[in-house]
C-alpha positions as CSV (number, residue, x, y, z in Angstrom):
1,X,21.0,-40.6,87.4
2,X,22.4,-44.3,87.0
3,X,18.8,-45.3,85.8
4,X,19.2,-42.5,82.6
5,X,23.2,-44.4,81.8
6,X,22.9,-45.8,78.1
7,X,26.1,-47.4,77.0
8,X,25.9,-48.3,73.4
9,X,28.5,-49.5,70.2
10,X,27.1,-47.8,67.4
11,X,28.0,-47.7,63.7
12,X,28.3,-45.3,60.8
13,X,28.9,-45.2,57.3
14,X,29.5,-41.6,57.0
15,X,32.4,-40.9,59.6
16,X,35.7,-41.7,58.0
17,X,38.3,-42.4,60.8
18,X,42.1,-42.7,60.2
19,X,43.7,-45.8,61.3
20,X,45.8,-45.1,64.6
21,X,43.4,-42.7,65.1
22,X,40.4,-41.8,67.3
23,X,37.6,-39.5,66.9
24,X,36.7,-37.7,70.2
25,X,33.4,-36.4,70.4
26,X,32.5,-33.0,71.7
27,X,29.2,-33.8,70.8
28,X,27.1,-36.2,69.2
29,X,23.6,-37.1,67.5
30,X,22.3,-40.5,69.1
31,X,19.6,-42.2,67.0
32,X,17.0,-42.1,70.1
33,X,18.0,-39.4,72.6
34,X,19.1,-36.3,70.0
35,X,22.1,-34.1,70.7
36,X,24.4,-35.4,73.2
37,X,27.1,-32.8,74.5
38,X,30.2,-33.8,75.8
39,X,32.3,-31.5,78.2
40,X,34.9,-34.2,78.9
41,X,36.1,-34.4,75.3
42,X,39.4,-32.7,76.5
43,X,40.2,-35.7,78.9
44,X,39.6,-38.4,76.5
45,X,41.4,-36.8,73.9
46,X,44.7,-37.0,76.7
47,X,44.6,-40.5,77.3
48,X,44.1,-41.2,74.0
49,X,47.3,-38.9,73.1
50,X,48.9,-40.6,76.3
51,X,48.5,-44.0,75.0
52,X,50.4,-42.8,71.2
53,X,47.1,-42.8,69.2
54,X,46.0,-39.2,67.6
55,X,42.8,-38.0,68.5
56,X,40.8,-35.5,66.9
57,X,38.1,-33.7,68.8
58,X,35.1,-33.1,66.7
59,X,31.2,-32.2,66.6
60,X,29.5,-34.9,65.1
61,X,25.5,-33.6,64.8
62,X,25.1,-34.8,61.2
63,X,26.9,-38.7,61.8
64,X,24.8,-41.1,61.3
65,X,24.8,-43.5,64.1
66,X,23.1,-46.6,64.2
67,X,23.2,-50.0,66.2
68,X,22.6,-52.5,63.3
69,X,25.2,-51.7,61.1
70,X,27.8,-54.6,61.3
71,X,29.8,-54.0,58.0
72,X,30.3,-50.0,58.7
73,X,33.7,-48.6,58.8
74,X,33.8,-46.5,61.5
75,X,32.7,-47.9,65.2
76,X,31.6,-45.6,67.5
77,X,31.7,-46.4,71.2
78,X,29.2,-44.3,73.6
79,X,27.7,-43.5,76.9
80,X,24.9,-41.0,77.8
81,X,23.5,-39.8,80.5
82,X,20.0,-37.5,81.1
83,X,20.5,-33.8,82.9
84,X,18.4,-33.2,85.9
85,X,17.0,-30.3,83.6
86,X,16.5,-31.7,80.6
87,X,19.1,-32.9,77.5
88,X,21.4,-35.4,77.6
89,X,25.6,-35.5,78.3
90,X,27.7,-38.5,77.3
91,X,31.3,-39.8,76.1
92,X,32.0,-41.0,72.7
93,X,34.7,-42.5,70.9
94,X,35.2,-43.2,67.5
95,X,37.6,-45.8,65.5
96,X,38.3,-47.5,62.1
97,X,36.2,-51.3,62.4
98,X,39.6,-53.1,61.1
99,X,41.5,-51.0,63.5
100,X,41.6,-53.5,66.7
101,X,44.3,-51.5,68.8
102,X,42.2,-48.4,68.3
103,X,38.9,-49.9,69.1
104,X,40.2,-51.6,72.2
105,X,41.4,-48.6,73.7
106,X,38.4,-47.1,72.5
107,X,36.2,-49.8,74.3
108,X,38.5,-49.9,77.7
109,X,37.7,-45.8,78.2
110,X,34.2,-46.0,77.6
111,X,33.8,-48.8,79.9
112,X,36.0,-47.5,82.8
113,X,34.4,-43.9,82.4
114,X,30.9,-45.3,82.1
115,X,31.7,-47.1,85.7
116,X,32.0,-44.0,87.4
117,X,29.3,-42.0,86.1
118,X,27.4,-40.6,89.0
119,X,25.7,-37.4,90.5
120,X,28.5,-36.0,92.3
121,X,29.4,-32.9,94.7
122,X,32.5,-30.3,93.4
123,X,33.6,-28.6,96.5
124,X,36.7,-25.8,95.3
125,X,38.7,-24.9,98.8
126,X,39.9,-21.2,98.3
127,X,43.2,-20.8,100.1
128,X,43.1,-17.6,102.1
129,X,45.7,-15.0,101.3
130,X,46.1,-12.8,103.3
131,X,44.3,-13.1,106.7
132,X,44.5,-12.4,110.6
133,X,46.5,-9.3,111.4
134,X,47.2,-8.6,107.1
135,X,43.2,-8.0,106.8
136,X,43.1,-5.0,109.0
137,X,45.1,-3.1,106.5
138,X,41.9,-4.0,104.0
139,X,38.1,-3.9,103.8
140,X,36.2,-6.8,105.3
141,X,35.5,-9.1,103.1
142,X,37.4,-8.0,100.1
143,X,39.8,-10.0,97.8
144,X,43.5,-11.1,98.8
145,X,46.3,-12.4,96.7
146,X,46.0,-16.1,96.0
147,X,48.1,-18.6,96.9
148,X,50.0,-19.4,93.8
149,X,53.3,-20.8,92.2
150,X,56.8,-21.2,94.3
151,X,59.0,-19.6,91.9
152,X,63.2,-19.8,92.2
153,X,62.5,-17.7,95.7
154,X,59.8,-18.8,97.9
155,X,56.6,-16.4,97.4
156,X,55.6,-16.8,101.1
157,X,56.3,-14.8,104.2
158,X,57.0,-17.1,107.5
159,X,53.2,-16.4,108.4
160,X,52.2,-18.5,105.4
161,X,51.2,-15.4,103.6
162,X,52.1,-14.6,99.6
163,X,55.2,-11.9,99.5
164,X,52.7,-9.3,97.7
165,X,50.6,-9.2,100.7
166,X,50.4,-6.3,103.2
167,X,50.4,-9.0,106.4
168,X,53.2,-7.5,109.0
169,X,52.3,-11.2,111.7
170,X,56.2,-12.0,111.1
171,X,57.6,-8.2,111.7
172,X,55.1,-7.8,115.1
173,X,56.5,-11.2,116.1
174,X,59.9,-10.7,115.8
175,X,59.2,-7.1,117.8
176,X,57.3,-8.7,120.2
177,X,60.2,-10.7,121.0
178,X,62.9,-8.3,121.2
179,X,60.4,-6.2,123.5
180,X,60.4,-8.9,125.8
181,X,63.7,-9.7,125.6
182,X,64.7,-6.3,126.3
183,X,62.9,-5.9,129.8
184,X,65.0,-9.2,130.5
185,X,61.8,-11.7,130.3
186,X,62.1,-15.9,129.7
187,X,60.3,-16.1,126.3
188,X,58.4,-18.9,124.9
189,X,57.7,-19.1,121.0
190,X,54.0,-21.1,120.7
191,X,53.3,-23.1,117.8
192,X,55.1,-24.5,114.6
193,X,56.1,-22.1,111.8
194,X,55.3,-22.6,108.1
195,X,57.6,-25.1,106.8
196,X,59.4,-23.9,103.7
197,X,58.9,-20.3,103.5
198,X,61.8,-18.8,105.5
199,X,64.4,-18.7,108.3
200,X,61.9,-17.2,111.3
201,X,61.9,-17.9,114.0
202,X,65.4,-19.4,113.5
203,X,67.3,-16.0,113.2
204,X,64.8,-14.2,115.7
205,X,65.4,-16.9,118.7
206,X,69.1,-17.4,118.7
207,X,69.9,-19.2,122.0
208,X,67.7,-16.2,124.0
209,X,64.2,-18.2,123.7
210,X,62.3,-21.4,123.6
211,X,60.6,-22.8,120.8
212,X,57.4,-25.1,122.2
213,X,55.1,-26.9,119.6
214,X,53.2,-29.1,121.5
215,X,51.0,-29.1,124.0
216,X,53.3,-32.1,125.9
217,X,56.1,-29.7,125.3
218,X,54.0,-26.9,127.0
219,X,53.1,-29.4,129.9
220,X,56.8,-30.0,130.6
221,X,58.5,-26.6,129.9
222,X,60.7,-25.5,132.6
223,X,61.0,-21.6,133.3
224,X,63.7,-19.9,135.7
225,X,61.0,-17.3,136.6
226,X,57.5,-18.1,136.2
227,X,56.6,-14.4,137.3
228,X,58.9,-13.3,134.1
229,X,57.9,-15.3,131.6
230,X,55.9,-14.1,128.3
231,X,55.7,-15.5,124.9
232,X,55.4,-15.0,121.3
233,X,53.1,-16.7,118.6
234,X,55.3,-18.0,116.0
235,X,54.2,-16.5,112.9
236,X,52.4,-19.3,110.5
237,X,51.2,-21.4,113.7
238,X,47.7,-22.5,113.6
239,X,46.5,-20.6,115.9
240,X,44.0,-23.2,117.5
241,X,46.9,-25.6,117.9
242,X,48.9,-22.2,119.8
243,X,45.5,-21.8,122.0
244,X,45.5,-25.2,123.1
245,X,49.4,-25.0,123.7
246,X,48.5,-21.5,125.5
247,X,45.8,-23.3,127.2
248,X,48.8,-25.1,128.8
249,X,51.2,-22.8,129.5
250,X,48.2,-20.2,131.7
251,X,47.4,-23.1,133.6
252,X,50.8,-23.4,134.8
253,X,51.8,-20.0,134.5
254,X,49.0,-17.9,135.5
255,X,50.9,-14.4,135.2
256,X,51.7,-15.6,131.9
257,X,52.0,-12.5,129.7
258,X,52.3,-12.1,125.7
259,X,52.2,-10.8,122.1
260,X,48.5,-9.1,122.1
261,X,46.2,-11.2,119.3
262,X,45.2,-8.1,116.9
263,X,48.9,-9.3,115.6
264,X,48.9,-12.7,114.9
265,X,48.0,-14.2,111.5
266,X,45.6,-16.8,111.0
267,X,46.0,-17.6,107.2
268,X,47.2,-21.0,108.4
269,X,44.7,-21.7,110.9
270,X,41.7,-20.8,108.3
271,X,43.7,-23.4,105.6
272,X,43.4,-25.7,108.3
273,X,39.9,-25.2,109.1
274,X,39.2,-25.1,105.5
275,X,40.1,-28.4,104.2
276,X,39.4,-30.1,107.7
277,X,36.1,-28.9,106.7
278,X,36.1,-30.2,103.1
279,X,37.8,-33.3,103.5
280,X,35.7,-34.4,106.2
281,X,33.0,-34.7,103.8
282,X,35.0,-35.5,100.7
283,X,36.5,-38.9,98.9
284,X,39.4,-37.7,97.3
285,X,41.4,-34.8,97.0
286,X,42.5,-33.8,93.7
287,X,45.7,-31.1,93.6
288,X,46.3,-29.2,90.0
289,X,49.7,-27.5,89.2
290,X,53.3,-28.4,90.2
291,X,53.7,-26.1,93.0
292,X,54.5,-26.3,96.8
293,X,53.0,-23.7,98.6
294,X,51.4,-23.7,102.3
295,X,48.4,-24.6,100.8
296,X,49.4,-27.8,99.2
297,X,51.0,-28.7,102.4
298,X,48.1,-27.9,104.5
299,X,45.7,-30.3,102.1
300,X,48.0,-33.4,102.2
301,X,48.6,-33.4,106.0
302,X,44.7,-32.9,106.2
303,X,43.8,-35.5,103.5
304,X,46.0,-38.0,105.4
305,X,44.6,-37.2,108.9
306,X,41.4,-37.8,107.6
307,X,41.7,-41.1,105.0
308,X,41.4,-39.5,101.8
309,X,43.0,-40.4,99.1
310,X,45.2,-37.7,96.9
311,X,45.6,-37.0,93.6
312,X,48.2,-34.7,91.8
313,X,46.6,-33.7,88.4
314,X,49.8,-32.2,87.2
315,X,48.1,-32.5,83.6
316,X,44.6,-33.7,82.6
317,X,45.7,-37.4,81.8
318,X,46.6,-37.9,84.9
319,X,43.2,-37.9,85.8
320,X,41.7,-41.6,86.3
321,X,38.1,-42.8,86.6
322,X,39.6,-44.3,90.1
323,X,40.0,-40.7,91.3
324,X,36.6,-39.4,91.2
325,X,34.9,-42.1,92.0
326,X,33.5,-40.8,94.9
327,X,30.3,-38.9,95.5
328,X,32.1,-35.5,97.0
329,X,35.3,-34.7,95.4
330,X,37.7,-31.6,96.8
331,X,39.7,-29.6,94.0
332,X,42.9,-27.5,95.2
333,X,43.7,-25.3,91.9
334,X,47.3,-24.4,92.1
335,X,47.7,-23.5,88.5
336,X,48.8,-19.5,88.2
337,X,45.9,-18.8,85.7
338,X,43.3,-21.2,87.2
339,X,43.7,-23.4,84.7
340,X,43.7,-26.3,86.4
341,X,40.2,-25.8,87.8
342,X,38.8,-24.9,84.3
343,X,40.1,-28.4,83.2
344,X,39.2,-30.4,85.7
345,X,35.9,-28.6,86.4
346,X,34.9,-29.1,82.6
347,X,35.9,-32.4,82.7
348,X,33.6,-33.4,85.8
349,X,30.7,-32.0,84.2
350,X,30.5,-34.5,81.4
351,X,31.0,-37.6,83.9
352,X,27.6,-37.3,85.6
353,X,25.4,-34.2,87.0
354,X,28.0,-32.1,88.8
355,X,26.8,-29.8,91.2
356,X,30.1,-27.0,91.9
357,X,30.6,-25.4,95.5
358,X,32.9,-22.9,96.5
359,X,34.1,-23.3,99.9
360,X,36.4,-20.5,101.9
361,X,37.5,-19.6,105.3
362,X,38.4,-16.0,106.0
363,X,39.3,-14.7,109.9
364,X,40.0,-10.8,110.1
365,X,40.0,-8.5,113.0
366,X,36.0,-7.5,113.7
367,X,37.1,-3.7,114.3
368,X,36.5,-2.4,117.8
369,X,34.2,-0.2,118.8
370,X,36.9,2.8,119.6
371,X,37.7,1.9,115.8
372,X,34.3,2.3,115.2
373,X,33.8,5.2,116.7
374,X,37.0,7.0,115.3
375,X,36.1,6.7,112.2
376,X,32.4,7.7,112.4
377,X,33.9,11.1,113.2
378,X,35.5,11.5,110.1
């Protein structure tokens, strides 16, 4: 793709520019190549609005751009690009010749964008839902509430779940616990809650159990009883950090008993899996929207676990040619409307070939084969 980059300053008579103002292109005739579309039109037109000039976004087919045309009003900075299927994509600014703050900035963009022009990999992480124990109250495979917006009230429930999803891993929890409590058993809670999105296990323990979210905490626990003791999963606890912590804890305990598996959630363990996945293959990690949710969370602890850098595009002129250069780029879209992604997405498409994966991680109870056979009969 690099081979194809043409980076140009062209000239026109016939495109009037006002001073203090640029001329975004959302598309463009160059002299050689023809029609030149420009997707990232939107972000050039925010830095330019960033840095106090006004920018106007505008088709140019009919401007006629030339490279020997020293006395023209109107400069015209450019870079383009070939498709891998034919055409031609680019970035072009345009400013008043006798304008020199205008045509500096103008200059400066082209040049920094131009640098990081490249063939590059989109990978969108989906953030489960609703997973674990909440999908066996749906079909297989079928959509669950996304993770969205913290609002005035936190929208998750302690499992990590949104508040409109049908996911009962904190109410079979806290049973769990007072079942075991009841028959006068020690009880360990495994794993680290969600941070953020409530007050379990904190009012479910009290002083009556143990919270252990480590497996060096697991390796040292002490137990009155080791014949009585059982534990709980704590809801929003990865669940392979709980099985290694598990792992543990039967070793020690052999007659270990404990909350049966159909009811914890994994909605954190598949976000974890998720962007372990992505990041391990990625350069940077960009974040769109203002919210903190489990998701966001998740992706930042990840990112930093595995040296990637982070970048919160809380608008689209936040975005800098530093944060995609990069060959594989992950895009968390916390926006409510998916707005965020639209941006960004659009924006990647006009600063080099972009090829756009969706990547998602989805655990649900595989129904058993009395299940199966119960409802056959219907």
């Amino acid at each position: 793709m690099n081979r194809s980059v043409l980076s140009e300053v062209l000239h026109s008579t016939t495109l009037s520019v006002a001073p203090g103002t640029l001329t975004v292109a959302r598309s463009f005739r160059h002299p050689t190549r023809g029609l030149v579309d420009c997707p990232a039109h939107h972000l050039l037109a925010a830095h330019a609005r960033r840095a106090g000039l006004v920018a106007e976004s505008l088709s140019l087919p009919e401007a006629d751009l030339r490279d020997a045309l020293p006395e023209a009003p109107t400069t015209v900075f450019t870079v383009s690009y070939e498709k891998p299927r034919g055409g031609h994509r680019g970035l072009a600014l345009a400013a008043r010749s006798d304008d020199p703050a205008s045509t500096a900035f103008a200059r400066r963009q082209i040049e920094s964008w131009r640098a990081v022009l490249r063939t590059r990999r989109v990978l969108y992480v989906v953030a489960p839902g609703a997973a674990g124990a909440a999908a066996g109250l749906r079909t297989p495979g079928s959509p669950v509430p996304a993770q969205t917006a913290d609002g005035p009230r936190s929208p998750w429930q302690p499992c990590g779940c949104p508040v409109g999803a049908s996911c009962p891993a904190a109410g079979n929890a806290k049973r769990a616990l007072r079942r075991s409590l009841d028959r006068g058993e020690e009880v360990v809670v495994v794993g680290v809650p969600v941070a953020g999105t409530g007050s379990w296990p904190t009012q479910a323990l009290g002083g009556d159990a143990v919270l252990v979210r480590t497996p060096q905490e697991a390796e040292f626990l002490t137990v009155t009883d080791p014949d009585r003791l059982a534990f709980v999963v704590a809801p929003g606890a990865a669940i392979s950090a709980v099985a290694e912590m598990l792992q543990v804890l039967r070793r020690r305990y052999p007659r270990l008993r404990g909350q049966h598996p159909e009811e914890w959630c994994y909605t954190m363990d598949d976000l974890h899996t998720v962007f372990a996945s992505a990041l391990a293959q990625s350069d940077a990690l960009l974040i769109t929207g203002r919210e903190s949710a489990p998701a966001v969370r998740t992706a930042i602890t990840q990112a930093a676990r595995a040296g990637v850098r982070v970048r919160d595009v809380t608008e689209l002129a936040n975005l800098r040619p530093g944060d995609i250069d990069g060959a594989t780029i992950t895009l968390l879209d916390v926006t409510p409307d998916g707005r965020g992604r639209r941006e960004v997405g659009q924006a990647l498409n006009g600063l080099g070939p972009a090829s756009h994966v969706r990547r998602e991680v989805r655990s649900y109870p595989e129904p058993s084969h009395d299940d199966a056979r119960r409802i056959a009969a219907r």
